[in-house]
Steps between C-alpha positions, in 0.01 A plus 500: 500500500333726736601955450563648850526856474689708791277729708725698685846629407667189765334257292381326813124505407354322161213497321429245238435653181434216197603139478705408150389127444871320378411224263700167523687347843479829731612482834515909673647394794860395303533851430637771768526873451735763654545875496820576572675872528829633342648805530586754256791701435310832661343280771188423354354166635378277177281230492530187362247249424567127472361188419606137527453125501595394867620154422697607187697762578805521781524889604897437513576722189515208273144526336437672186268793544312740202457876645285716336488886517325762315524846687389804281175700504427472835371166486509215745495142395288319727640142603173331390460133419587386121469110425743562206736575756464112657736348224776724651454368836386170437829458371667666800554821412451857745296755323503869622421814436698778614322869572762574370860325606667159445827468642359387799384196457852394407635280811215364668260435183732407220836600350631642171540237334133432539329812498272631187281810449271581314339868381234661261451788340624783733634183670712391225652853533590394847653181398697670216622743797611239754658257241755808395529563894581175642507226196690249726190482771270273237527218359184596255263794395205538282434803401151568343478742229684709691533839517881570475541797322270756655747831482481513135082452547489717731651757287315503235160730653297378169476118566189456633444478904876634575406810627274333726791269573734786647327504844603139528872508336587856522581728209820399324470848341606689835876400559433335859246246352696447251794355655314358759302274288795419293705408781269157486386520168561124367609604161702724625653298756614167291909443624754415236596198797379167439337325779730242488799793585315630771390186659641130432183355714218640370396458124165710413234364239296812411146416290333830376157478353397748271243638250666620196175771372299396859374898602222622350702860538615563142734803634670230759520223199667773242750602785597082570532500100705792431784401816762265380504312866117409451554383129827287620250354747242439256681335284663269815208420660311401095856290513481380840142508699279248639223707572375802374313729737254801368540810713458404890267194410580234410349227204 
C-alpha cells in the first residue's frame, strides 16, 4: 500500500511518501478513498475521510460504516493507511474519520441502524458527549478509556498536568467555563430516558474499555478512588470487562 501525502491545500498534487507492504492476498486497487465536506452548525466546512471496498459496499445508506473522531488538543488525525483496518472493509464495512462531525455521512454512506463510532482518550470524552446528545443516531460506540468526567478533574488544580490542561478545557473554576464544559460533560449529561423511550428503532450497545489504576499520576488515581461514580465503575467493569486498557495504551 503505497502513502501519498497532499502538497498543496487542493490536494491536487502528491508525493509518495513510504510504501506499507500488506502481508497475505492484497489487492490496492479494491479500495477507493473520498474526502467529503459537512457543514457545521456555525458554518464551518468539515472534512471527512473515507475508505472502502468497491465491490462490497452499495453507497445507498444500507452499509454499515465505523466513524472515528478524536478532536481535542489541537490535533489532526491523519487518514493514513492501517492494514488492521482491512478486516472492516473486507467485510464491507465504510470506515471514516470525521475532523470532527458525523451526522453527515448518514443518507448516502449508511444509516442508523448501521452506524458505529469509535473514540479514545480525549475521544472517548467525545463519544460520551454525543451518545447523551443524540443516543438514537448509533447503533454502537466504543469508548476507550474515556475521559467522561473531566469537570470534577479539572477542578481539582493539584492532580498533576490539570493546570496545564485549562488552556485546552477552560477553567471550570471561573463560572463561564464552568457551565460551559458541563453543558457536555458526559457524567453530567446521562438522561433518566431509556433509549428504548426515546427511540423504538435504534438500540445502542456501548463497550467502554478501561484501566482500573492505568495513570502513573498518583494525584489523578487517589481522585478516581475517592469518587463514588469511579468506584461504581470499577467495580462494573472488574464485573463486566473484556479488556482492560492501562492509561491511553493499550496491552
Amino acid at each position: 500500500m503505497k502513502i501519498w501525502n497532499p502538497q498543496s491545500v487542493s490536494f491536487e498534487n502528491y508525493l509518495l511518501s513510504s510504501e506499507v507492504k500488506v502481508l497475505g492476498v492484497f489487492d490496492a486497487s479494491n479500495y477507493v478513498t473520498e474526502r467529503q465536506w459537512a457543514t457545521a452548525s456555525d458554518g464551518t466546512q468539515i472534512p471527512i475521510s473515507i475508505i472502502y471496498h468497491e465491490n462490497l459496499v452499495k453507497l445507498d445508506s444500507s452499509d454499515p460504516l465505523l466513524l472515528y473522531g478524536y478532536g481535542s488538543y489541537k490535533v489532526c488525525i491523519d487518514p493514513i493507511f492501517k492494514a488492521s483496518r482491512l478486516s472492516l472493509l473486507d467485510r464491507g464495512f465504510i470506515y471514516a474519520i470525521a475532523h470532527i462531525r458525523g451526522e453527515h455521512l448518514i443518507d448516502k454512506y449508511c444509516c442508523k441502524e448501521k452506524l458505529c463510532i469509535n473514540g479514545r482518550s480525549a475521544g472517548g470524552l467525545l463519544i460520551g458527549a454525543v451518545v447523551n446528545m443524540w443516543p438514537d443516531l448509533f447503533k454502537a460506540a466504543v469508548a476507550g478509556v474515556p475521559f467522561v468526567d473531566f469537570v470534577t478533574t479539572m477542578l481539582d488544580p493539584t492532580i498533576p498536568l490539570t493546570t496545564s490542561e485549562w488552556e485546552e478545557w477552560g477553567d471550570p473554576r471561573k463560572e463561564n467555563f464552568y457551565y460551559y464544559m458541563k453543558s457536555y460533560s458526559p457524567v453530567d449529561n446521562i438522561s433518566n430516558i431509556s433509549i428504548s423511550e426515546k427511540s423504538q428503532s435504534t438500540e445502542l450497545s456501548i463497550l467502554v474499555t478501561v484501566g482500573l489504576n492505568g495513570l502513573v499520576q498518583n494525584g489523578f488515581r487517589r481522585s478516581c478512588s475517592n469518587s463514588n461514580s469511579y468506584l461504581n465503575l470499577g467495580e462494573k467493569a472488574a464485573l463486566h470487562s473484556v479488556k482492560l486498557s492501562i492509561g491511553c495504551c493499550e496491552k
